[in-house]
DSSP file (Angstrom, degrees, kcal/mol; ACC not computed):
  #  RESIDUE AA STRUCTURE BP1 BP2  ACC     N-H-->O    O-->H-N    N-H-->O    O-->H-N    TCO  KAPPA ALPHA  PHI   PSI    X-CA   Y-CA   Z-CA
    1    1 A X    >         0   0    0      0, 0.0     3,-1.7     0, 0.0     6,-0.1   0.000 360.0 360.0 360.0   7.5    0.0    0.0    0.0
    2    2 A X  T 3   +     0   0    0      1,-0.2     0, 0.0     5,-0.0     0, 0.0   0.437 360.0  19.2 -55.5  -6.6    3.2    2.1   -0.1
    3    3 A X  T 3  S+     0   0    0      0, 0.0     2,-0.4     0, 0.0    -1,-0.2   0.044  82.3 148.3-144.7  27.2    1.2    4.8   -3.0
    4    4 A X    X   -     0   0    0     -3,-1.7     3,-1.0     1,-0.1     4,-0.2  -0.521  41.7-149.7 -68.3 120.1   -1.9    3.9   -2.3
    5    5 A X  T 3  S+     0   0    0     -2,-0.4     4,-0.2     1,-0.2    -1,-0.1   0.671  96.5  49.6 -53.6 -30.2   -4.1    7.1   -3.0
    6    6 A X  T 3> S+     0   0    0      1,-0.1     4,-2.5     2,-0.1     5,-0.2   0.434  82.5 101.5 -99.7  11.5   -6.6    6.3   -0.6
    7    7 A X  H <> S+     0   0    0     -3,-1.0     4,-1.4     1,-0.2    -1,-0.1   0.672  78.4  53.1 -72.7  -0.4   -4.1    5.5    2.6
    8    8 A X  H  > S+     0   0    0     -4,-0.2     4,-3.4     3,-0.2    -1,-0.2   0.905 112.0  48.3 -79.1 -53.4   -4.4    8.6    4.6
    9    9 A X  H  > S+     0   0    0     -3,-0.2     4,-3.0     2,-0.2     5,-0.3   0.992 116.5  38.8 -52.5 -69.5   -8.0    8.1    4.5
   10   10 A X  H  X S+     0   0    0     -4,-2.5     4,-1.5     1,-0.3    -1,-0.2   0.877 114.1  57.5 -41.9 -49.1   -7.9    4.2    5.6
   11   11 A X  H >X S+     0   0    0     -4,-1.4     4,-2.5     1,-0.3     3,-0.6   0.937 109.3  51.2 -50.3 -46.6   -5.0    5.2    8.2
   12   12 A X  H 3X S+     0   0    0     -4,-3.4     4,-1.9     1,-0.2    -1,-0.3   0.956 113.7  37.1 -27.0 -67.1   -7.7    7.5    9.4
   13   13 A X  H 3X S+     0   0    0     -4,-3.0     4,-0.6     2,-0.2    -1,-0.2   0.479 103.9  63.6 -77.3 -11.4  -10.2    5.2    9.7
   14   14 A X  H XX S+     0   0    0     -4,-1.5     4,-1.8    -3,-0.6     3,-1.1   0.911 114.6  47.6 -86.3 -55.6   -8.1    2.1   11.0
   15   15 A X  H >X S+     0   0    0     -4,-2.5     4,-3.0     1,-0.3     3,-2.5   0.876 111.9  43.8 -30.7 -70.6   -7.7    5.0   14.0
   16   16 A X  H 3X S+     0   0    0     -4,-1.9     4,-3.1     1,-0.3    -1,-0.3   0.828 116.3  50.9 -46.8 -29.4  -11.3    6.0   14.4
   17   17 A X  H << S+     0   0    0     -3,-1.1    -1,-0.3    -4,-0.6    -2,-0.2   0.764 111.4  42.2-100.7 -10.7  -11.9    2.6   14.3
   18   18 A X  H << S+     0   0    0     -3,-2.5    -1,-0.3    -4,-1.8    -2,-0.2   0.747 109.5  59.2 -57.0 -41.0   -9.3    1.7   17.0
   19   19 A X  H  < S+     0   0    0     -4,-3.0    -2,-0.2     2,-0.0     2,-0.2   0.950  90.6 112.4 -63.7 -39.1  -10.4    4.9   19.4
   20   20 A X     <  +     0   0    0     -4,-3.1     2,-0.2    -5,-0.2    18,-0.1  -0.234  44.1 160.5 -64.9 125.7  -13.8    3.2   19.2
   21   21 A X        -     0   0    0     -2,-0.2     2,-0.4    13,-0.0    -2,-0.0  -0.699  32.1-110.0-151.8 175.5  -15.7    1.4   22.3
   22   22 A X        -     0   0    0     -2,-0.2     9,-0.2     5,-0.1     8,-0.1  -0.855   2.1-160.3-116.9 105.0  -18.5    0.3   23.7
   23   23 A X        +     0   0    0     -2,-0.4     4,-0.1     7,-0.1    -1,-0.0   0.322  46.7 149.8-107.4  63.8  -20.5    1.5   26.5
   24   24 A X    >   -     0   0    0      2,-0.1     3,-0.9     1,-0.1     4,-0.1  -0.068  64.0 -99.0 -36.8 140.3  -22.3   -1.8   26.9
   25   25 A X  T 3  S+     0   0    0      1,-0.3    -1,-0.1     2,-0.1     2,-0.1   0.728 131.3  23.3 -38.2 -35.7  -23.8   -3.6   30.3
   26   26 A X  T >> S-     0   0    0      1,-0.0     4,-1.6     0, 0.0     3,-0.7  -0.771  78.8-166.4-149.0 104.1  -20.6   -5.4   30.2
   27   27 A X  T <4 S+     0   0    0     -3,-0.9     5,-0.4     1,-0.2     4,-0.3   0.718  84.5  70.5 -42.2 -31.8  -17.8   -3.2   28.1
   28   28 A X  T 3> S+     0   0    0      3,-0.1     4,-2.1     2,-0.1    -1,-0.2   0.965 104.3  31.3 -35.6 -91.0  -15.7   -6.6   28.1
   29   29 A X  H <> S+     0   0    0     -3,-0.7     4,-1.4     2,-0.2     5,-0.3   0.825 120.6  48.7 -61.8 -55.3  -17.6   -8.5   25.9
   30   30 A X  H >X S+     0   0    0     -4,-1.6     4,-1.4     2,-0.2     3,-0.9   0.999 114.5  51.7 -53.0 -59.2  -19.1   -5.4   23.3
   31   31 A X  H >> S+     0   0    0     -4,-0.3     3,-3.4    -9,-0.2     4,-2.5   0.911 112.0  46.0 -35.9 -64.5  -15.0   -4.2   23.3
   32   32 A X  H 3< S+     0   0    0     -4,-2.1     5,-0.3    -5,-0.4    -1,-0.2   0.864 122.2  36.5 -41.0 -49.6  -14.4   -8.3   22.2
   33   33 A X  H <X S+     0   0    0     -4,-1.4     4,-0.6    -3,-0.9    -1,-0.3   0.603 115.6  53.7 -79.4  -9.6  -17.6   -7.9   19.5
   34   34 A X  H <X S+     0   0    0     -3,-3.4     4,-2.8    -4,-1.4    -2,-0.2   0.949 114.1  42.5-108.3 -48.5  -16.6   -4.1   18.5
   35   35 A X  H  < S+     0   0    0     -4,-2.5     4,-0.3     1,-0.2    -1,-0.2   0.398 116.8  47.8 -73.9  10.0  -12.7   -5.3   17.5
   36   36 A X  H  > S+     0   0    0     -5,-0.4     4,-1.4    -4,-0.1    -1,-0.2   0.583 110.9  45.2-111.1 -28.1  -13.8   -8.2   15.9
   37   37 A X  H >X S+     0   0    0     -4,-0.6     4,-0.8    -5,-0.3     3,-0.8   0.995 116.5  50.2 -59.6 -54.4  -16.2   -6.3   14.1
   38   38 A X  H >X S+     0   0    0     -4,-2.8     4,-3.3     1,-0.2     3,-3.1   0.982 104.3  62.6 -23.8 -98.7  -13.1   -3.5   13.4
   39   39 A X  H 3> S+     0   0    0     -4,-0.3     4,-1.2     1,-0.3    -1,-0.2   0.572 104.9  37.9  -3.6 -46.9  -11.1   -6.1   12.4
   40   40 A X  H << S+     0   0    0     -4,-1.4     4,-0.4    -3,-0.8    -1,-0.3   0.373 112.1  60.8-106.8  -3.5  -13.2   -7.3    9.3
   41   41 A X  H <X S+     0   0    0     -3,-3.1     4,-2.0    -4,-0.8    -2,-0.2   0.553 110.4  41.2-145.2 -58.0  -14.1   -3.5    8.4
   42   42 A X  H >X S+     0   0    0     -4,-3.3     4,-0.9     1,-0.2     3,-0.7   0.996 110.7  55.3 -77.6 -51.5  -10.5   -2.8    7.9
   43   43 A X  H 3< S+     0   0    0     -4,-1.2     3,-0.5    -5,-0.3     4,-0.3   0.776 112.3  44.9 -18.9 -54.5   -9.7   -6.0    6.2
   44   44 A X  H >4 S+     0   0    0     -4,-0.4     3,-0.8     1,-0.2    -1,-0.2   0.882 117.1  41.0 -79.0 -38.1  -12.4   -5.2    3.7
   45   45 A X  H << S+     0   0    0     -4,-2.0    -1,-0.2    -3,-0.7    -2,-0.2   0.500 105.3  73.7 -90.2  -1.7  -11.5   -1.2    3.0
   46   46 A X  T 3< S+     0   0    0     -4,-0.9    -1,-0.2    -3,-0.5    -2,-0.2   0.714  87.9  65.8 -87.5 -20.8   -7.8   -2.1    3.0
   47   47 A X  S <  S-     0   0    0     -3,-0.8     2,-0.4    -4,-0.3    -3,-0.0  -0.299 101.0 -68.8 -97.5-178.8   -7.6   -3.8   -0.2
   48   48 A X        -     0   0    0      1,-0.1     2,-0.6    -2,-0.1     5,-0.2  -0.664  57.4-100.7 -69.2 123.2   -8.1   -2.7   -3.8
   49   49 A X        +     0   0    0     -2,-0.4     2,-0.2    37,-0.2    39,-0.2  -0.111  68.8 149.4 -66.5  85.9  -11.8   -1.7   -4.7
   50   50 A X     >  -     0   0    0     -2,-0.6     4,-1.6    38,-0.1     5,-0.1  -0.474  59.3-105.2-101.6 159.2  -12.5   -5.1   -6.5
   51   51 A X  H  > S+     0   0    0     -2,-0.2     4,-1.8     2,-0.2     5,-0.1   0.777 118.1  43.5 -55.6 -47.9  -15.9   -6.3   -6.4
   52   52 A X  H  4 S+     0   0    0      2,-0.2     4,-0.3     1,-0.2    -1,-0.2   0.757 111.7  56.2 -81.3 -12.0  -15.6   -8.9   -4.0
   53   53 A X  H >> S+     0   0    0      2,-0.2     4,-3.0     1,-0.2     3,-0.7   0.897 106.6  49.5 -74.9 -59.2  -13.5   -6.7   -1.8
   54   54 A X  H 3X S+     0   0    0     -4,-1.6     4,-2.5     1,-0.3     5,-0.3   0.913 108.0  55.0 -78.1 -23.6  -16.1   -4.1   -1.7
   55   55 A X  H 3X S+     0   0    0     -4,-1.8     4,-0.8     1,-0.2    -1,-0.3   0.718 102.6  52.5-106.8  15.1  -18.8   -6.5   -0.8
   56   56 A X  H <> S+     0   0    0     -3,-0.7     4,-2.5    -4,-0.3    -1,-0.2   0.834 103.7  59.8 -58.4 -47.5  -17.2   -7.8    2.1
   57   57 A X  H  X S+     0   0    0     -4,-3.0     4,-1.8     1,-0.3     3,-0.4   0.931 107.3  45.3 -43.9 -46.9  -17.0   -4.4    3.0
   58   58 A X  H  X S+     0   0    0     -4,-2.5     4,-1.0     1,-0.3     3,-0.3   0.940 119.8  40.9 -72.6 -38.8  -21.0   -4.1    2.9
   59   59 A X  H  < S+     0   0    0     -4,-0.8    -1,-0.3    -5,-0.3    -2,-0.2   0.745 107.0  60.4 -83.7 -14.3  -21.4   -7.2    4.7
   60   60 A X  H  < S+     0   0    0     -4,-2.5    -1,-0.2    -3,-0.4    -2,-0.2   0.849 111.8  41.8 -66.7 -43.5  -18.4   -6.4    7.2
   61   61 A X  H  < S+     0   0    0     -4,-1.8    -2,-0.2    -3,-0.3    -3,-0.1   0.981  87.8 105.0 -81.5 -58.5  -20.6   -2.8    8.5
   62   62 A X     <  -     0   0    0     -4,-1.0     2,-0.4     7,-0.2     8,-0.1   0.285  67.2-147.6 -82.5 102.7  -24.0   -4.6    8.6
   63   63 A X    >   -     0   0    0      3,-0.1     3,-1.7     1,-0.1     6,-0.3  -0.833  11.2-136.8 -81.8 133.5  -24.8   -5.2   12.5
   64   64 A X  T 3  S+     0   0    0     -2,-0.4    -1,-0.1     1,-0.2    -2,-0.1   0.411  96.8  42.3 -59.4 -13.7  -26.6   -8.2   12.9
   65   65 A X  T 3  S+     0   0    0      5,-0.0     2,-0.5    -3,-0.0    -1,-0.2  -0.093 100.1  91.3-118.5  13.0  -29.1   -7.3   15.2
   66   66 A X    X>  -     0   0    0     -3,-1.7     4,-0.9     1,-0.2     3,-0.6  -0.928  49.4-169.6-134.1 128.6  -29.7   -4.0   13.6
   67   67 A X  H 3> S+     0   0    0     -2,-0.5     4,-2.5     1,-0.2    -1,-0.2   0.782  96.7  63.3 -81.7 -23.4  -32.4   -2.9   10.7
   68   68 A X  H 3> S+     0   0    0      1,-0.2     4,-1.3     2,-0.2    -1,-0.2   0.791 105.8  37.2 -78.1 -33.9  -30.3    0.3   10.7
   69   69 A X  H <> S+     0   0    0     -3,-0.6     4,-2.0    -6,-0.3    -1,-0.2   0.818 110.2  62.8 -94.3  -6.5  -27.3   -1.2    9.7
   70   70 A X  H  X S+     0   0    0     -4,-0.9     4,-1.8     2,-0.2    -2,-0.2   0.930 106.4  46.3 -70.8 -72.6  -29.1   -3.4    7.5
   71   71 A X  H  X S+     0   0    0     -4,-2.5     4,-2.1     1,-0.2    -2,-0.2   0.693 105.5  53.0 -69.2 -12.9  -30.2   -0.5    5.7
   72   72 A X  H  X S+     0   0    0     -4,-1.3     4,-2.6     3,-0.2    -1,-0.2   0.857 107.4  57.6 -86.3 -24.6  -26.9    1.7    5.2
   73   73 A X  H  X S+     0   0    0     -4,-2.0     4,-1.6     2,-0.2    -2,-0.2   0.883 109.5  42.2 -54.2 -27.9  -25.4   -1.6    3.8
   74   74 A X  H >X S+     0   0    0     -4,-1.8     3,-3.1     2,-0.2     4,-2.5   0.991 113.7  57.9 -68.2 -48.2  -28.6   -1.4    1.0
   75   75 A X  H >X S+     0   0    0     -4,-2.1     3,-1.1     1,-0.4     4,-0.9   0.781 112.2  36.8 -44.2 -71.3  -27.7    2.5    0.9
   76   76 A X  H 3X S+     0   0    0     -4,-2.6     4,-0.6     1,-0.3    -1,-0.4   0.429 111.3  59.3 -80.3  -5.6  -24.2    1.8   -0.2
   77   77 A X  H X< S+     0   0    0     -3,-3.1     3,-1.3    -4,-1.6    -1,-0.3   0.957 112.6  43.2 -64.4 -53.5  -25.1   -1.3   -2.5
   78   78 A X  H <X S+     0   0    0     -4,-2.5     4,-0.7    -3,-1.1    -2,-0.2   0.885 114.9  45.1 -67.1 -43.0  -27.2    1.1   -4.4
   79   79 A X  H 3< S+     0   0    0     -4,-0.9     2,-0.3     2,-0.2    -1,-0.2   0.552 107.3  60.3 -57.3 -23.6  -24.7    4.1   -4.5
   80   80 A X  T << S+     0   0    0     -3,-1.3     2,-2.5    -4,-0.6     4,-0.1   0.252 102.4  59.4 -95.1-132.1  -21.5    1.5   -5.5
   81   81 A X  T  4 S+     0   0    0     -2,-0.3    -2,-0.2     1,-0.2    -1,-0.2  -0.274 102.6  54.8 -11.4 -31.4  -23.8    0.7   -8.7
   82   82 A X  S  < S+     0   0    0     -2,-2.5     2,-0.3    -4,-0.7    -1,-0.2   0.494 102.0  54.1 -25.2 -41.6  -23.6    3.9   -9.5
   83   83 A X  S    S-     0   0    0     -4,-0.1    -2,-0.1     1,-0.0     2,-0.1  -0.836  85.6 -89.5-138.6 146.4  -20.2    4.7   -9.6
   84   84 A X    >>  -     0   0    0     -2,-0.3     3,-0.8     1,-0.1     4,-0.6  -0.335  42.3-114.4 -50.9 135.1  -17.1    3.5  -11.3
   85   85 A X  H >> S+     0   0    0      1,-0.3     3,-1.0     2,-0.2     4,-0.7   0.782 118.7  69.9 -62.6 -30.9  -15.0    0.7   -9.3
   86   86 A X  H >4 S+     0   0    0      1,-0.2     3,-0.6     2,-0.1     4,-0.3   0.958  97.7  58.2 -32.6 -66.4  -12.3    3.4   -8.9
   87   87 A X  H X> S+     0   0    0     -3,-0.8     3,-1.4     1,-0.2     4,-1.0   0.625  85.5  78.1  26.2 -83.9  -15.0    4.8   -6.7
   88   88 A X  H XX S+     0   0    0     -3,-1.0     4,-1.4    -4,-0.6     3,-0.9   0.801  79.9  57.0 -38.6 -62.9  -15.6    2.3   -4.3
   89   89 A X  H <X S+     0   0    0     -4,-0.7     4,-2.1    -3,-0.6    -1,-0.3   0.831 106.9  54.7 -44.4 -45.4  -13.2    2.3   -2.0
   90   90 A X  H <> S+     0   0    0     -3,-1.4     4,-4.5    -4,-0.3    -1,-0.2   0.891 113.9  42.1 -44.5 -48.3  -14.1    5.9   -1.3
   91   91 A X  H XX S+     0   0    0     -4,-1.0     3,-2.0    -3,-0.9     4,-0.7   0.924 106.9  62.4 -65.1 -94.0  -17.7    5.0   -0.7
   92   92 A X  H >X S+     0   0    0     -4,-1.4     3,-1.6     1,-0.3     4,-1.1   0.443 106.6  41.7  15.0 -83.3  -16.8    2.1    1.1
   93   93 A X  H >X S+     0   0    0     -4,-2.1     4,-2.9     1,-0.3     3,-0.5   0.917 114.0  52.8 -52.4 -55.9  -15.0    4.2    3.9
   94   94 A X  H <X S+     0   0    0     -4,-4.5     4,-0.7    -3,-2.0    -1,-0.3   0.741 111.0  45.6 -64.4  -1.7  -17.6    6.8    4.1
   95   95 A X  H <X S+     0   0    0     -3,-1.6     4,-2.2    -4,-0.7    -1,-0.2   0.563 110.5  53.3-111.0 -25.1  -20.3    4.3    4.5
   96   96 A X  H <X S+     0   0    0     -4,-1.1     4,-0.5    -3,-0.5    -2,-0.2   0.821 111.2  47.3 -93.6 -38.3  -18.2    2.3    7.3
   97   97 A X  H  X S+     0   0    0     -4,-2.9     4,-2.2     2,-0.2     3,-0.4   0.909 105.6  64.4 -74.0 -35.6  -17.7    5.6    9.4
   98   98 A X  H >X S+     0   0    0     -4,-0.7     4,-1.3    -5,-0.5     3,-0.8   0.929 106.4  41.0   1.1-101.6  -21.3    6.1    8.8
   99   99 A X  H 3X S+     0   0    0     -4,-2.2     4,-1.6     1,-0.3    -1,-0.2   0.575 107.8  52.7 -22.9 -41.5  -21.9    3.2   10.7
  100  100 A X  H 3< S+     0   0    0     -4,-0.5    -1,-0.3    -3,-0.4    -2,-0.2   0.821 107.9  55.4-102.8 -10.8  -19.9    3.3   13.3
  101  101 A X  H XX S+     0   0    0     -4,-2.2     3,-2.5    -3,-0.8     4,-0.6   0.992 115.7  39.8 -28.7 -74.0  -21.2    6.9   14.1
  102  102 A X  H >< S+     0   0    0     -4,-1.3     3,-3.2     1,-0.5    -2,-0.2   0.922 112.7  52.5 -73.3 -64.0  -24.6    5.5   14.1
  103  103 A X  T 3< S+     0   0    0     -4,-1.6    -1,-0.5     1,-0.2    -2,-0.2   0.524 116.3  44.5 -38.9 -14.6  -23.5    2.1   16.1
  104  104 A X  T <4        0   0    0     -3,-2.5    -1,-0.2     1,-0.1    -2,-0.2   0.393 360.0 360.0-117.6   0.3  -21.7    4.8   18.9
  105  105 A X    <<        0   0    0     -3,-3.2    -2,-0.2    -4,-0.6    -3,-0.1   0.612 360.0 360.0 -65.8 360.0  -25.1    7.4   18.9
């Protein structure tokens, strides 16, 4: 990724997405679900916007238990159809801080 165009952004977002926690009944166990969740979120936005890449990404933000995230994944299915694959990656990342905005309201 040494000239990667988008790696200021991702480096961003592997922060935010580090800084982020949970204030859960027991913060233990949400921390364990929130890095694992991290984890697969950066994996997916880290690589090159490929197709299959980006739709890990959409399935990577989707919380399972949540119609909300359910529905920013559709948002960003419809919005990467849109747009050129160059694109994606961009989308991706805005869609995945999205999410974890809404997941920390």
């Amino acid at each position: 990724m040494a000239n990667h165009p988008n790696r200021s952004v991702t480096k961003q977002l592997l922060n935010d997405l580090l800084a982020y926690e949970t204030d859960g009944a027991n913060p233990t166990d949400g921390r364990r679900v929130i890095r694992n969740e991290r984890l697969r979120i950066v994996a997916a936005i880290a690589r090159d916007a490929k197709r299959s890449d980006t739709e890990r990404a959409i399935k990577a933000i989707k919380h399972p238990a949540s119609n909300q995230g359910q529905a920013q994944a559709a948002a960003m299915r419809d919005e990467l159809a849109r747009l050129p694959a160059a694109d994606h990656l961009s989308v991706v990342i805005a869609h995945a801080r999205a999410t974890l905005k809404a997941w920390s309201a």
